[in-house]
C-alpha positions as CSV (number, residue, x, y, z in Angstrom):
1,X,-7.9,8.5,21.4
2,X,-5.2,5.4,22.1
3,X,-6.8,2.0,21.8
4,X,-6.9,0.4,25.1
5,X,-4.3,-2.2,24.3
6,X,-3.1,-3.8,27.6
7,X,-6.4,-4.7,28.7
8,X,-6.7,-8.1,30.9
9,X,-8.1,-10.1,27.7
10,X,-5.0,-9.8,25.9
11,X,-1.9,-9.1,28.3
12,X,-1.4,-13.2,29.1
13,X,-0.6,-13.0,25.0
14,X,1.1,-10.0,24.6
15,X,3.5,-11.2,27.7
16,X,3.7,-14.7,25.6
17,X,5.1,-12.7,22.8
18,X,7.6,-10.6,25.5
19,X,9.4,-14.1,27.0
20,X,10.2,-14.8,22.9
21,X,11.7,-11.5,22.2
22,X,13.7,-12.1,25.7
23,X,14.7,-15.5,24.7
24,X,16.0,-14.3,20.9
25,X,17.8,-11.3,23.0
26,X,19.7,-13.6,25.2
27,X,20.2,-16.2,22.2
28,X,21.5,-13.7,20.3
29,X,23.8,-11.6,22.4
30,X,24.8,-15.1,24.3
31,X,26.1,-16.8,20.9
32,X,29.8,-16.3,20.2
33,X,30.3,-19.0,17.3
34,X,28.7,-17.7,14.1
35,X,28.2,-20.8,11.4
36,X,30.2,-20.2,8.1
37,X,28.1,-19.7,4.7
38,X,29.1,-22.4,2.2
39,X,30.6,-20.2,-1.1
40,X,28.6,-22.3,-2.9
41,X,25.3,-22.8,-1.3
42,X,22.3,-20.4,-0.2
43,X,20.9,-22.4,2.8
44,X,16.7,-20.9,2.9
45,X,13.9,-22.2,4.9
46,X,10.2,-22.3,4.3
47,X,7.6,-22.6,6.6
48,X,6.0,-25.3,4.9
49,X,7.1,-27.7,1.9
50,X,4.8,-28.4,-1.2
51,X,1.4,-30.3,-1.7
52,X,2.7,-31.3,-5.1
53,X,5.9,-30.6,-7.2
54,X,3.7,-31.1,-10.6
55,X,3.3,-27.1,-11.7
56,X,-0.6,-28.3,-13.2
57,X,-1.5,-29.3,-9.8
58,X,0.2,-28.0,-6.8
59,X,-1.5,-24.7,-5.5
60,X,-0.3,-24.0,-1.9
61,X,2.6,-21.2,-1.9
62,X,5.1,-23.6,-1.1
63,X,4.5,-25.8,-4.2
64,X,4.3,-22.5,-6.3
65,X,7.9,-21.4,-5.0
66,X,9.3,-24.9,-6.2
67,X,7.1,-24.1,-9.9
68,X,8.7,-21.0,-9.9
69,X,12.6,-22.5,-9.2
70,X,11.9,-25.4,-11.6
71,X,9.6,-24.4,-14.3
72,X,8.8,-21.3,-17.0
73,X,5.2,-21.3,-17.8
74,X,4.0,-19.2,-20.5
75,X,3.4,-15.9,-18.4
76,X,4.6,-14.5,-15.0
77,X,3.3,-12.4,-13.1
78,X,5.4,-8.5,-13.0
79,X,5.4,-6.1,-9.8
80,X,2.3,-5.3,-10.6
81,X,0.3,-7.9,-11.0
82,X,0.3,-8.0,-14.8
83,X,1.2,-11.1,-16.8
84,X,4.3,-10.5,-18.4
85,X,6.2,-12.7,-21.1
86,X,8.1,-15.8,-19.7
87,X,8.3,-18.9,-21.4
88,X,7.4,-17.2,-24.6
89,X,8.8,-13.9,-26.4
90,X,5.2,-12.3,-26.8
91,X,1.9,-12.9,-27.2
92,X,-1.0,-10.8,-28.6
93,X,-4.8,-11.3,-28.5
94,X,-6.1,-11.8,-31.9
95,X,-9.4,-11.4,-31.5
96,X,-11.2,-11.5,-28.0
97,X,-11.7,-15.3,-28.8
98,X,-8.0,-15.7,-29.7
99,X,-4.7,-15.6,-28.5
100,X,-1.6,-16.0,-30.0
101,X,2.3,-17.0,-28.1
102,X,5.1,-16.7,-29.5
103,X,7.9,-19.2,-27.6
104,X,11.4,-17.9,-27.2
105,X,14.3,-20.0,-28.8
106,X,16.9,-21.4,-26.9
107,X,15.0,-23.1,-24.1
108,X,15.5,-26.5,-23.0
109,X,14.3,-28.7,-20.1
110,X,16.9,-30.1,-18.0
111,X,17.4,-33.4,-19.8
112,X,18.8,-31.6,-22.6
113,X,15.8,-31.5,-24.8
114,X,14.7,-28.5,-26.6
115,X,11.2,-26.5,-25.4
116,X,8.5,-27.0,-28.4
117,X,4.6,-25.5,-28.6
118,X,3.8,-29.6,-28.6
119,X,5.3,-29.5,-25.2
120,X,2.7,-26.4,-24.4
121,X,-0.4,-27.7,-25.8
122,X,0.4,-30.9,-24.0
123,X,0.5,-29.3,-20.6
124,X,-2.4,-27.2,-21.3
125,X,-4.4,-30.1,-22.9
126,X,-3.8,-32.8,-20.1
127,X,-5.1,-30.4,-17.3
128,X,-8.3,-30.0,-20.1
129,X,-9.0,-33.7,-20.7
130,X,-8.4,-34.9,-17.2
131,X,-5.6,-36.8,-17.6
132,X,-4.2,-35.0,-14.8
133,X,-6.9,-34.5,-11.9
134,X,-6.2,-30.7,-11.2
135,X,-8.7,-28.1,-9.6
136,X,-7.1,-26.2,-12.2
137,X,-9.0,-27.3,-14.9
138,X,-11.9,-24.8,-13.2
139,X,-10.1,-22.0,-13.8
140,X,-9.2,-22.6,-17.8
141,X,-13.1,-23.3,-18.1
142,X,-13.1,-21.0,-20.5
143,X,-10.2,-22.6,-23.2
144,X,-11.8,-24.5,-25.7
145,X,-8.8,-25.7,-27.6
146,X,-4.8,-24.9,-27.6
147,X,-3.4,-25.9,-30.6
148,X,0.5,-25.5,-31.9
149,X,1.1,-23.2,-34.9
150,X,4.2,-24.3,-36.3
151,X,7.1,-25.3,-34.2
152,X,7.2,-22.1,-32.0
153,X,3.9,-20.9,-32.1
154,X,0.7,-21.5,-29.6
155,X,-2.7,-20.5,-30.0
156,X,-5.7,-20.7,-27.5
157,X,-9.1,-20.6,-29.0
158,X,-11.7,-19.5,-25.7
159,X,-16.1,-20.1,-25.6
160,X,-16.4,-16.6,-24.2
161,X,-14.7,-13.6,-23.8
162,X,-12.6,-13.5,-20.3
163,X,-10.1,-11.2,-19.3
164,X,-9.0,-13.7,-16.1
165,X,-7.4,-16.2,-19.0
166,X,-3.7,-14.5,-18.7
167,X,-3.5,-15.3,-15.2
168,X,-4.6,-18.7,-15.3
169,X,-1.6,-19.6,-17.7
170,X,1.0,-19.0,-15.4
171,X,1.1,-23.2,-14.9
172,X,5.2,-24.6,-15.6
173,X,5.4,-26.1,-18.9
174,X,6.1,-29.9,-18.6
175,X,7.3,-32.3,-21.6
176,X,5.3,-33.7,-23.8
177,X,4.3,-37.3,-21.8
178,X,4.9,-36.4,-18.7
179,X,2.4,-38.7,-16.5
180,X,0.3,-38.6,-13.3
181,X,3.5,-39.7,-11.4
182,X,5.6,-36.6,-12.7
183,X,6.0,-34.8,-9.1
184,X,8.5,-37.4,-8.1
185,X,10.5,-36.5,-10.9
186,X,9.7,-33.4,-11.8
187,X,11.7,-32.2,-14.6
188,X,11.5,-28.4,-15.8
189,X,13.0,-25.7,-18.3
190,X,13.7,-23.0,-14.5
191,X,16.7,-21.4,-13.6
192,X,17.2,-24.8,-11.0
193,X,17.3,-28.4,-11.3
194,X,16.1,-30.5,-8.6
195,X,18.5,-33.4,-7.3
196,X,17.1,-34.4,-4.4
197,X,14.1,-34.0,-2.2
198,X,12.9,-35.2,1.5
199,X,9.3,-34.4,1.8
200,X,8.8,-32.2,4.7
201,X,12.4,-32.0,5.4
202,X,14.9,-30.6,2.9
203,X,15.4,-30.1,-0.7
204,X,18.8,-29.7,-3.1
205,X,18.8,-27.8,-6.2
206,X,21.5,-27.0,-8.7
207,X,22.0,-24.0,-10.8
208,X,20.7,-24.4,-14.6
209,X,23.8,-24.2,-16.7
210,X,21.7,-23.5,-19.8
211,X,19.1,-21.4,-18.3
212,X,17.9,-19.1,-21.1
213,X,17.8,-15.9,-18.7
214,X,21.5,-16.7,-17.5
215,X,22.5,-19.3,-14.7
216,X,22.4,-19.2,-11.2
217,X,25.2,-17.3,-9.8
218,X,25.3,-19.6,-7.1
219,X,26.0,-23.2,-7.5
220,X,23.7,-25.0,-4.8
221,X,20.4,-23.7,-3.3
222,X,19.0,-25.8,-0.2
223,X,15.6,-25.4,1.0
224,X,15.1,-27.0,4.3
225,X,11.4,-26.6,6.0
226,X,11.4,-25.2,9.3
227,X,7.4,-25.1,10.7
228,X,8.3,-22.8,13.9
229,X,8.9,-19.4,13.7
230,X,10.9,-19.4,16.6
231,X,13.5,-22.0,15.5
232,X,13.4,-20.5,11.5
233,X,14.8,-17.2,13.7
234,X,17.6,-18.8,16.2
235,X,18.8,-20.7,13.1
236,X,19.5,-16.9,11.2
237,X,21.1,-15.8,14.7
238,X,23.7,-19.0,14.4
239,X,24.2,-18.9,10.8
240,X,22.9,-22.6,9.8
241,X,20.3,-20.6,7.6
242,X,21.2,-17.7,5.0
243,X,18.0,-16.6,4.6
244,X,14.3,-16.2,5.2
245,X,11.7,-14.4,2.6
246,X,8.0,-13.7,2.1
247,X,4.9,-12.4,4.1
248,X,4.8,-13.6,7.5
249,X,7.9,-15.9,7.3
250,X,9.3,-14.0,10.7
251,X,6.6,-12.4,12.9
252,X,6.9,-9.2,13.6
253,X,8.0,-9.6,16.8
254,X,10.9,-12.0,16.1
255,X,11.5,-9.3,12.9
256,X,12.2,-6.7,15.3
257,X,15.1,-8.5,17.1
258,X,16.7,-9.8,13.9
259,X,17.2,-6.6,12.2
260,X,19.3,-5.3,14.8
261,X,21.5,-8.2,14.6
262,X,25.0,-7.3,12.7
263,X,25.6,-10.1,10.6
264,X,22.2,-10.0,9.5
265,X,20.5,-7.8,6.7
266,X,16.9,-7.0,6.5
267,X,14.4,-5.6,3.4
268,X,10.7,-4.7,4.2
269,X,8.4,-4.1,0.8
270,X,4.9,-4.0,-0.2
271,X,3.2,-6.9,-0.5
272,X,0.0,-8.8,-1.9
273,X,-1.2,-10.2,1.3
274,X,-4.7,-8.5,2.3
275,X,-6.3,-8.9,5.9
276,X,-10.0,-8.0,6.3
277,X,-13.0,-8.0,8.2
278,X,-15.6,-10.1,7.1
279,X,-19.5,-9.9,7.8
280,X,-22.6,-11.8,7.2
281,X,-24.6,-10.0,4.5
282,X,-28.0,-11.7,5.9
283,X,-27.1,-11.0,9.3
284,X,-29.8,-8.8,11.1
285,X,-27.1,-6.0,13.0
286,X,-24.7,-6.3,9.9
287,X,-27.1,-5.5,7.0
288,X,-26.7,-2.1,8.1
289,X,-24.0,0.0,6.5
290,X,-23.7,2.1,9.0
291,X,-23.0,-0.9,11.3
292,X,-20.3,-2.2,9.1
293,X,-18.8,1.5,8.3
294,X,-18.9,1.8,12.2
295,X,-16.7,-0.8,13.3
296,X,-14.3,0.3,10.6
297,X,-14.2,3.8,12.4
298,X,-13.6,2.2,15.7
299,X,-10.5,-0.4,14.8
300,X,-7.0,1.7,15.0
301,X,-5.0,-0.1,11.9
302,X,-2.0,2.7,12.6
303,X,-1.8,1.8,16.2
304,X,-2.2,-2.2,15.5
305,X,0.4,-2.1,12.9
306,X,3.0,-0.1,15.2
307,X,2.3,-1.7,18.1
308,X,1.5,-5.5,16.9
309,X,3.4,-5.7,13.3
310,X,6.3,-3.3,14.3
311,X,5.7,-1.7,10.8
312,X,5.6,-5.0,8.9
313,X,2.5,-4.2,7.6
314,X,0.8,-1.5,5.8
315,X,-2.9,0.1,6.3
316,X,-4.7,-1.3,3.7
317,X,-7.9,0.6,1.9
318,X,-9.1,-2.5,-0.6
319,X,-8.3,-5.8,-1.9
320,X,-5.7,-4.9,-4.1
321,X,-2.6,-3.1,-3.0
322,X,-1.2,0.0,-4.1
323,X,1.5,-1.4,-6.4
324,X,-1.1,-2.9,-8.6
325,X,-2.1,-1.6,-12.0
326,X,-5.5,-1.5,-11.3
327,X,-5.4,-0.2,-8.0
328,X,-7.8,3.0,-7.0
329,X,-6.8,5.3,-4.6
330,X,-9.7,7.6,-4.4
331,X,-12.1,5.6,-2.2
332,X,-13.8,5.8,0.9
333,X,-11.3,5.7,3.8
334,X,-12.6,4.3,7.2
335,X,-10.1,5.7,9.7
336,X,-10.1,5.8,13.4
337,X,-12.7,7.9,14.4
338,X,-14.5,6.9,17.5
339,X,-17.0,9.9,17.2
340,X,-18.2,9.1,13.8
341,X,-18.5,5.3,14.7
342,X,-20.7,6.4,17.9
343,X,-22.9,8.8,15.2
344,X,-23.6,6.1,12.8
345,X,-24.8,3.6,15.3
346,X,-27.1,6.2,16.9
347,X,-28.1,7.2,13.4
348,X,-28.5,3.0,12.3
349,X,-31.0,2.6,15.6
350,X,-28.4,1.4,18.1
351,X,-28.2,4.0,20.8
352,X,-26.2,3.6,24.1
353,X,-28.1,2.8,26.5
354,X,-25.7,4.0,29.5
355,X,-23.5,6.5,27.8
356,X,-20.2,5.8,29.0
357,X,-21.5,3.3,31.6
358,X,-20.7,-0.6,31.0
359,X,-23.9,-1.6,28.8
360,X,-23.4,-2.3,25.1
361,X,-25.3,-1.1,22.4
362,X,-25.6,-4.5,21.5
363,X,-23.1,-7.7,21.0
364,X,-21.8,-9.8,18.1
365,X,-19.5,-12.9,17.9
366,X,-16.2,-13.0,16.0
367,X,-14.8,-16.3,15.1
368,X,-11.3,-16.5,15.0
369,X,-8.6,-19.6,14.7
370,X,-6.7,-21.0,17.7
371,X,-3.8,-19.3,16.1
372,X,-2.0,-17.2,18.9
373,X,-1.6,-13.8,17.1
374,X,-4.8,-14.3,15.7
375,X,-6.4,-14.6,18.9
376,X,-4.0,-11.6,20.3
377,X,-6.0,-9.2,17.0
378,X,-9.5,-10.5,18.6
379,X,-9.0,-9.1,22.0
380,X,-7.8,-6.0,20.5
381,X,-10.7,-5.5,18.7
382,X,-12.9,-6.5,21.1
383,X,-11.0,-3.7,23.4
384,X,-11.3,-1.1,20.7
385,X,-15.2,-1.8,20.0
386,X,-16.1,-1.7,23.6
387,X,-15.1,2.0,23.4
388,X,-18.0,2.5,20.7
389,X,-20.2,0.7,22.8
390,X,-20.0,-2.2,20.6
391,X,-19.8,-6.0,22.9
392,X,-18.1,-8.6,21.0
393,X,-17.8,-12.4,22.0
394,X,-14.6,-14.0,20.7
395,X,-15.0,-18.2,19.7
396,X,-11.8,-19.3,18.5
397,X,-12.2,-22.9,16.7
398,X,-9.4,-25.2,15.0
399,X,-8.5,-23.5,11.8
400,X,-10.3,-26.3,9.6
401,X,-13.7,-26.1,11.6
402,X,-13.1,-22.0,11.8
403,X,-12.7,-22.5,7.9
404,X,-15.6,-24.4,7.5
405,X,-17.5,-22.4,8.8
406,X,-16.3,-19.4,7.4
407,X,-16.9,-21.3,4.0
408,X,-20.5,-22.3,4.7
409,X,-21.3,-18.6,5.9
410,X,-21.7,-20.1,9.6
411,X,-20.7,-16.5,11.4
412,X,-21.4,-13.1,12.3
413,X,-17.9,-11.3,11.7
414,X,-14.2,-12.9,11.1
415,X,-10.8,-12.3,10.3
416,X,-9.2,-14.0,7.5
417,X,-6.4,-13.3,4.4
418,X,-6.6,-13.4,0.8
419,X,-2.8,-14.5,0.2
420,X,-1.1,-13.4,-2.7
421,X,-4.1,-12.1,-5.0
422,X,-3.5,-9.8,-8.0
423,X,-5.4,-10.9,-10.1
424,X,-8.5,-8.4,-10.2
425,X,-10.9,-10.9,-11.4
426,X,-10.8,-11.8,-7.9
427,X,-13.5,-9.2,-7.2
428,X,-16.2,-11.2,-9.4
429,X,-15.2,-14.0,-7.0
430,X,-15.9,-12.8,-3.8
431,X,-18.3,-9.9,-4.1
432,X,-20.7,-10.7,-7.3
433,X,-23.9,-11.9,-6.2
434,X,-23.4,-15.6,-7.3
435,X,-19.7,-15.0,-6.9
436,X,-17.7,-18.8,-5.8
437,X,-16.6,-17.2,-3.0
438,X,-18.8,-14.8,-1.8
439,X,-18.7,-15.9,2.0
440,X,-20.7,-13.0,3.4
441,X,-23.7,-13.1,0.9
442,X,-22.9,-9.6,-0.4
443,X,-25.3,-8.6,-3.3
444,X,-25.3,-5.1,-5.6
445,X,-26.5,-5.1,-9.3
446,X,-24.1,-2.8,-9.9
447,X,-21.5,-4.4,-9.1
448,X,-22.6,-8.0,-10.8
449,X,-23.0,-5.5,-13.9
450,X,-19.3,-4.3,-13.7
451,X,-17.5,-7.4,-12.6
452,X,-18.8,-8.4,-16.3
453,X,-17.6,-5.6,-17.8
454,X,-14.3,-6.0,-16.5
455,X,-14.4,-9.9,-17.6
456,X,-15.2,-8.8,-21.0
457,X,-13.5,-5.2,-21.7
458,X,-11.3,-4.8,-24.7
459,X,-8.7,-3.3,-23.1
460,X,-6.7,-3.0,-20.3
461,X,-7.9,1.0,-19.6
462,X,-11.5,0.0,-19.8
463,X,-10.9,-3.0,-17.2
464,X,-9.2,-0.3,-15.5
465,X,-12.3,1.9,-15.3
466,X,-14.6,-0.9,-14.2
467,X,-12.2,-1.9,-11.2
468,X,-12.6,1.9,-10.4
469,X,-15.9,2.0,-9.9
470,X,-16.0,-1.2,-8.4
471,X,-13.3,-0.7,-5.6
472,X,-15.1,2.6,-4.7
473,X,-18.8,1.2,-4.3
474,X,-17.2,-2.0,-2.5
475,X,-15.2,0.8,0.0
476,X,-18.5,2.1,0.8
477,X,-20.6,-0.7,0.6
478,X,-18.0,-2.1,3.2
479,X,-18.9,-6.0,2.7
480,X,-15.3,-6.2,4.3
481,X,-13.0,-4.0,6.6
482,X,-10.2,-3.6,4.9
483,X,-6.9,-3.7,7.8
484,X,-3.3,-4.3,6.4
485,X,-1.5,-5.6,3.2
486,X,1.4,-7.5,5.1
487,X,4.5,-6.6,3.8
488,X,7.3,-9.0,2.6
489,X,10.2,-9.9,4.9
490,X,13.6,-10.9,4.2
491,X,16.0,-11.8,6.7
492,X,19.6,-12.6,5.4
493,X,23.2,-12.7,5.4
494,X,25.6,-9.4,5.4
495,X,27.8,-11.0,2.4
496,X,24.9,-12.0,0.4
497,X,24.4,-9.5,-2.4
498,X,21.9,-9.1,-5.3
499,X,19.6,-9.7,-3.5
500,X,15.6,-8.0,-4.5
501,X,12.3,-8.6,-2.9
502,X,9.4,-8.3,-5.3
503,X,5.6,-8.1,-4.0
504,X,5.3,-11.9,-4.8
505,X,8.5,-12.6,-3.4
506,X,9.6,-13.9,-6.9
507,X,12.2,-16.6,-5.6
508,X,13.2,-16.8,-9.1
509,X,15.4,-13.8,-8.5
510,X,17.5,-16.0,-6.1
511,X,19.8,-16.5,-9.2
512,X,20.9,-13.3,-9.1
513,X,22.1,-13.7,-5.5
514,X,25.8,-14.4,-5.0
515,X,28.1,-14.4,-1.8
516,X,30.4,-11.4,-1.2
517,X,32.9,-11.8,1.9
518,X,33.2,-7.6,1.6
């Protein structure tokens, strides 16, 4: 059965989003003068610009972009989530206490000097010791020295075994010295240097000469920020911007429009970005599994994603997305099924009390942000749990006090998106009883018993086997509703080429990018 979609609560949003596919229509087909790339210059706009250009502190997306363009760290993370070799050649765990890096030769930061394990330990040791206030720091808790062995050699002595160290390392190495003031000159070993920088406005970089993994093939690339959706899109129609890349950096709508447009090019992959349904653990209605599992029968992902993300998104069936090594296919998929959501309400206690009549079966709030779409995916779910007899009262708050709350487990359901995890650790986080981040109060000794495992196994096929069993019981336990992974966007120029778009939208890979009038 079709979702009730134009319903009254959402068609003042849903014509909103009709007037700004009208206006980039008429922009588009009404624009005769198309701006002419620079040979030399990939012109790209983020959405926002970063918190902090030092790689040991900055932790918003933006600021990891700019690590990524003007640092190496040790590691980096591959297509599928694993940490790969980057700043060094190879590394090897010695013992489950110890781990070994070997640095490549040949690497240099962009004042000419050359890359040394003194340089490593120095970065690693100054988040350690606080000389550089970092929320970082947390998440090396585990390091208890790093110490050089020989000139190209680094090894990490740890209290405890924990198989969430690799990922933790991907930080940019700085030089040995570098101080608390370092972001305003931040100075790298990446593939670009920076030469100039306007917070919240525009940035210049220039192609590494001596990169180790071969120089930029084009000269100049300049990041402007450009906050509004609307305005990042008219700029691709006129040609003052190249390109556009990530989750969410062109809405779906606006996506749509642009990749019909001739001079443009367009790429849709998989990407890291999970939306979920979250509940309150302790709540009296939501304790129930069957309550839970319910509402996941009665949301329609397919239709949402078709008719909201115009395919920019994929179904999602659990935190991590299928691209990831550790990824588990063979769990408990809640799709649309109005019928079985109607049977496991009646069998949880909750019968209709009017059939198909108007009563509910009973009513719970969803908080939501002020954010328009956001607000556009409440009423649709409210529309799709009416059907199941299911009332639901949509608050929408200012993201920081919706956040807030969120954070101090002030709520009945919400939406909300882990951005950009891989690392499976994260599961320990959110869903271990006294898990940092377990919003929704979700307890299982099973699960606290195999989170542990994973932290501690040997090897990579017996974490493997612990994040098996631990995706299937949280599929069925259903603390969240898993929706969508949104997929990565790129919007850019016809004569661009070399182009790739990687889960993490690795804009490191802009070197290989080069302009191609044929």
């Amino acid at each position: 059965m079709s979702s009730p979609f134009l319903k009254a609560s959402s068609n003042q949003l849903l014509l909103r989003y009709s007037y700004v596919l009208l206006f980039l229509f008429i922009y588009g087909c009404g624009s005769p003068h198309l701006t002419s790339y620079q040979p030399d210059t990939i012109v790209m706009a983020l959405s926002s610009f970063p918190t902090n250009l030092d790689p040991r502190i900055g932790l918003d997306a933006a600021s990891e972009d700019f690590h990524n363009l003007i640092f190496n760290g040790l590691l980096r993370k591959d297509a599928q989530g694993r940490m790969v070799p980057d700043a060094c050649s190879r590394f090897e765990k010695i013992t489950l206490l110890r781990y070994r890096f070997y640095l490549r030769p040949g690497i240099f930061f962009h004042d000419g000097k050359p890359m040394s394990a003194e340089d490593v330990v120095y970065t690693y040791e100054s988040i350690l010791k606080g000389s550089i206030l970092t929320t970082k720091k947390a998440a090396l808790g585990s390091v208890v020295t790093v110490r050089s062995v020989g000139e190209d050699i680094v090894e990490m002595e740890l209290s405890e075994p924990f198989n969430g160290l690799l990922v933790n390392l991907n930080v940019g190495i700085v030089p040995k010295g570098a101080k608390s003031d370092f972001a305003r000159t931040p100075i790298g070993t990446g593939p670009y240097v920076l030469r100039s920088y306007r917070q919240d406005a525009e940035a210049v970089l220039e192609a590494n000469q001596k990169y180790f993994d071969g120089a930029p093939r084009t000269r100049f690339l300049r990041i402007r920020m450009i906050s509004d959706a609307t305005t990042r899109a008219l700029e691709l129609q006129k040609g003052s911007l190249d390109l556009v890349m990530g989750a969410v950096i062109v809405p779906p709508d606006h996506y749509s429009v642009l990749k019909n447009q001739p001079h443009l090019k367009t790429i849709l992959s998989p990407g890291n970005n999970y939306s979920y349904l979250g509940f309150n653990m302790k709540d009296g209605l939501l304790k129930d599994r069957r309550v839970r599992q319910a509402i996941g029968y009665a949301i329609d992902r397919e239709e949402i994603v078709r008719k909201l993300y115009h395919g920019a998104a994929t179904r999602a069936s659990g935190l991590l997305a299928p691209h990831h090594w550790s990824y588990e296919k063979d769990v408990l998929i809640l799709s649309h099924d109005p019928g079985k959501a109607k049977a496991l309400l009646n069998e949880a206690g909750h019968p209709d009390p009017d059939g198909e009549g108007p009563k509910m079966r009973f009513y719970l709030t969803h908080k939501s942000s002020t954010n328009e779409f956001r607000r556009m995916l409440a009423s649709v779910f409210q529309s799709q749990l009416k059907t199941v007899g299911i009332g639901l009262k949509v608050r929408t708050y200012e993201f920081g006090t919706f956040f807030s709350d969120i954070n101090r487990g002030n709520f009945q359901m919400f939406m909300l998106t882990w951005i950009g995890e891989s690392d499976p650790d994260i599961y320990r986080n959110i869903f271990s009883t006294n898990g940092t981040r377990n919003r929704g109060k979700y307890s299982d000794p099973q699960i606290d018993r195999w989170v542990e495992g994973a932290r501690t196994a040997e090897t990579e096929d017996q974490q493997k086997y612990f994040y098996s069993l631990i995706q299937k019981k949280i599929a069925e336990d259903c603390p969240y509703v898993s929706l969508w992974y949104e997929n990565n966007v790129a919007v850019f120029r016809k004569e661009m080429q070399g182009f790739e778009l990687t889960p993490n939208a690795d804009v490191r890979l802009l070197k290989n990018v080069y302009w191609s009038p044929s």
